[in-house]
TORKOL-4160 file (C-alpha; in steps of 0.2 Angstrom, whole numbers, padded with zeros to 4 digits, m for minus):
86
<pt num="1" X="m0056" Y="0135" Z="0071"/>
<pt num="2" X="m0041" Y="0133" Z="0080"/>
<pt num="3" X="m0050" Y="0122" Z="0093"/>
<pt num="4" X="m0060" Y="0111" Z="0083"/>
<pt num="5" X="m0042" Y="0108" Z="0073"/>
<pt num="6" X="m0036" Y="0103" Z="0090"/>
<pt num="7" X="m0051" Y="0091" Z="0094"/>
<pt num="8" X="m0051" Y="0084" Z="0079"/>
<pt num="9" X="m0032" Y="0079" Z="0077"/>
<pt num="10" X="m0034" Y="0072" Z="0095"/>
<pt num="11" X="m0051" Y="0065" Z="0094"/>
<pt num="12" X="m0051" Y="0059" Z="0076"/>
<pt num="13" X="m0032" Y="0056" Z="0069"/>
<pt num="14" X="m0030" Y="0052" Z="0053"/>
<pt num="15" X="m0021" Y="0036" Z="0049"/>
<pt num="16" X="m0013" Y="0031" Z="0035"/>
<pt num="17" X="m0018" Y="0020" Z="0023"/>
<pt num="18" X="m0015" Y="0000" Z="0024"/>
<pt num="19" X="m0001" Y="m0001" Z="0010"/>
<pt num="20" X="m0009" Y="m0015" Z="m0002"/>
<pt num="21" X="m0027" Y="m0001" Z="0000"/>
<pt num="22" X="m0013" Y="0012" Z="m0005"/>
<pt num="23" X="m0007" Y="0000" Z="m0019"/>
<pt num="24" X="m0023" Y="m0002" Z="m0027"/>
<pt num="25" X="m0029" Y="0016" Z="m0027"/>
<pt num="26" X="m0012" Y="0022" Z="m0035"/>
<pt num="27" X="m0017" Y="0007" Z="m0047"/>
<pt num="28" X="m0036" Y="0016" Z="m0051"/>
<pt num="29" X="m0031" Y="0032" Z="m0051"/>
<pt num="30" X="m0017" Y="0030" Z="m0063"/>
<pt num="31" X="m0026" Y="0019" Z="m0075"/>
<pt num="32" X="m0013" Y="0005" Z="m0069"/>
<pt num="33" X="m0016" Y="m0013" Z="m0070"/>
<pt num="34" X="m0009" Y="m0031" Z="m0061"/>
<pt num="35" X="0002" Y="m0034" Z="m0077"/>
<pt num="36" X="0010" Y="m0015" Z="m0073"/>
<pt num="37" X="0016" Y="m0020" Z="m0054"/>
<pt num="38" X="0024" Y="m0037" Z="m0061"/>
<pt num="39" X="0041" Y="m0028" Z="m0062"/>
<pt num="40" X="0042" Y="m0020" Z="m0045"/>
<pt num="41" X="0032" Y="m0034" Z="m0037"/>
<pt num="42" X="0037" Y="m0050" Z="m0046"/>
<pt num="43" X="0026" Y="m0061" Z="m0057"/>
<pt num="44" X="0009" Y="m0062" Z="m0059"/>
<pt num="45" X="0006" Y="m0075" Z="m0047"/>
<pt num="46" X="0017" Y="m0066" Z="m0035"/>
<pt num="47" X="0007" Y="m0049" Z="m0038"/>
<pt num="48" X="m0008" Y="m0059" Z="m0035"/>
<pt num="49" X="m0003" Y="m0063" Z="m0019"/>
<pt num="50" X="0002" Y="m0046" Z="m0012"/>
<pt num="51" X="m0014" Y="m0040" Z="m0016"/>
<pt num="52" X="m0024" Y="m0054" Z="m0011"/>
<pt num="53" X="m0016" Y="m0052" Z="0008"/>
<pt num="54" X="m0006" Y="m0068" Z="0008"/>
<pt num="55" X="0011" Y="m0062" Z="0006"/>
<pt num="56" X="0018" Y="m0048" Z="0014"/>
<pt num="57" X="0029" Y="m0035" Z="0004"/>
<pt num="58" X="0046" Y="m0037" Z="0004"/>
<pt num="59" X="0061" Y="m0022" Z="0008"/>
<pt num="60" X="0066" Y="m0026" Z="m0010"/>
<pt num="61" X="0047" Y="m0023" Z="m0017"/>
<pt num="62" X="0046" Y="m0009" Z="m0006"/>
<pt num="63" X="0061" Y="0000" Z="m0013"/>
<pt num="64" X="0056" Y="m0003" Z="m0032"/>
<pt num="65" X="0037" Y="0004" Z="m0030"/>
<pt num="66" X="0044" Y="0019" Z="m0021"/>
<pt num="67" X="0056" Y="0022" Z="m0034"/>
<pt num="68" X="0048" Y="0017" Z="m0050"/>
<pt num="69" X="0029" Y="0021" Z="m0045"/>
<pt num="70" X="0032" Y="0034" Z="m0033"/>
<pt num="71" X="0024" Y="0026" Z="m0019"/>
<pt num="72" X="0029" Y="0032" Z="m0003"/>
<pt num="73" X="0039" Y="0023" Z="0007"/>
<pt num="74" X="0032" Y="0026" Z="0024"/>
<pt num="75" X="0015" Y="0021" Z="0018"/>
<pt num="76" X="0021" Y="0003" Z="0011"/>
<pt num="77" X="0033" Y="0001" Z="0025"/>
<pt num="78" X="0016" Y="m0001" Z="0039"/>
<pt num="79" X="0011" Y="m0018" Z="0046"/>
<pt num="80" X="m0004" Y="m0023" Z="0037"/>
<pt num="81" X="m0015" Y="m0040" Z="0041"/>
<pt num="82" X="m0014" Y="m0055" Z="0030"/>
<pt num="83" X="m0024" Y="m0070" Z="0027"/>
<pt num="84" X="m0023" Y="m0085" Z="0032"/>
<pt num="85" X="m0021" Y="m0101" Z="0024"/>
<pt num="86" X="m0036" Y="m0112" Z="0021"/>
């Protein structure tokens, strides 16, 4: 048992989740909405880009989804791809 455990951290590591993926299933499990981010993210436009990709998080939104939601703070703080403009 020991060895498989071995193989597969070293074989198969576990990553952790991209933060906006990490935002949206605290969302779905929580039975949380877009309009329930707007205080920790900003308003709804600004919500709308976080999740959409097209604006990174800020320390600031960072901070206040950690405290208010729970979040943790070393998932929301990992680099995460955005997309670019049109």
């Amino acid at each position: 048992m020991t060895l498989v455990e071995a193989y597969e951290r070293k074989h198969f590591p576990i990553l952790p989740p991209d933060p906006v993926d990490a935002i949206e299933y605290w969302m779905e499990s929580r039975g949380l909405t877009r309009r329930d981010l707007e205080p920790f993210i900003g308003a709804r436009g600004r919500v709308a880009e976080v999740l959409n990709r097209r604006r990174p998080l800020s320390v600031e939104m960072i901070r206040r989804l950690h405290t208010g939601l729970g979040l943790p703070a070393e998932i929301l703080i990992q680099p995460y791809a955005l997309q670019r403009a049109a």
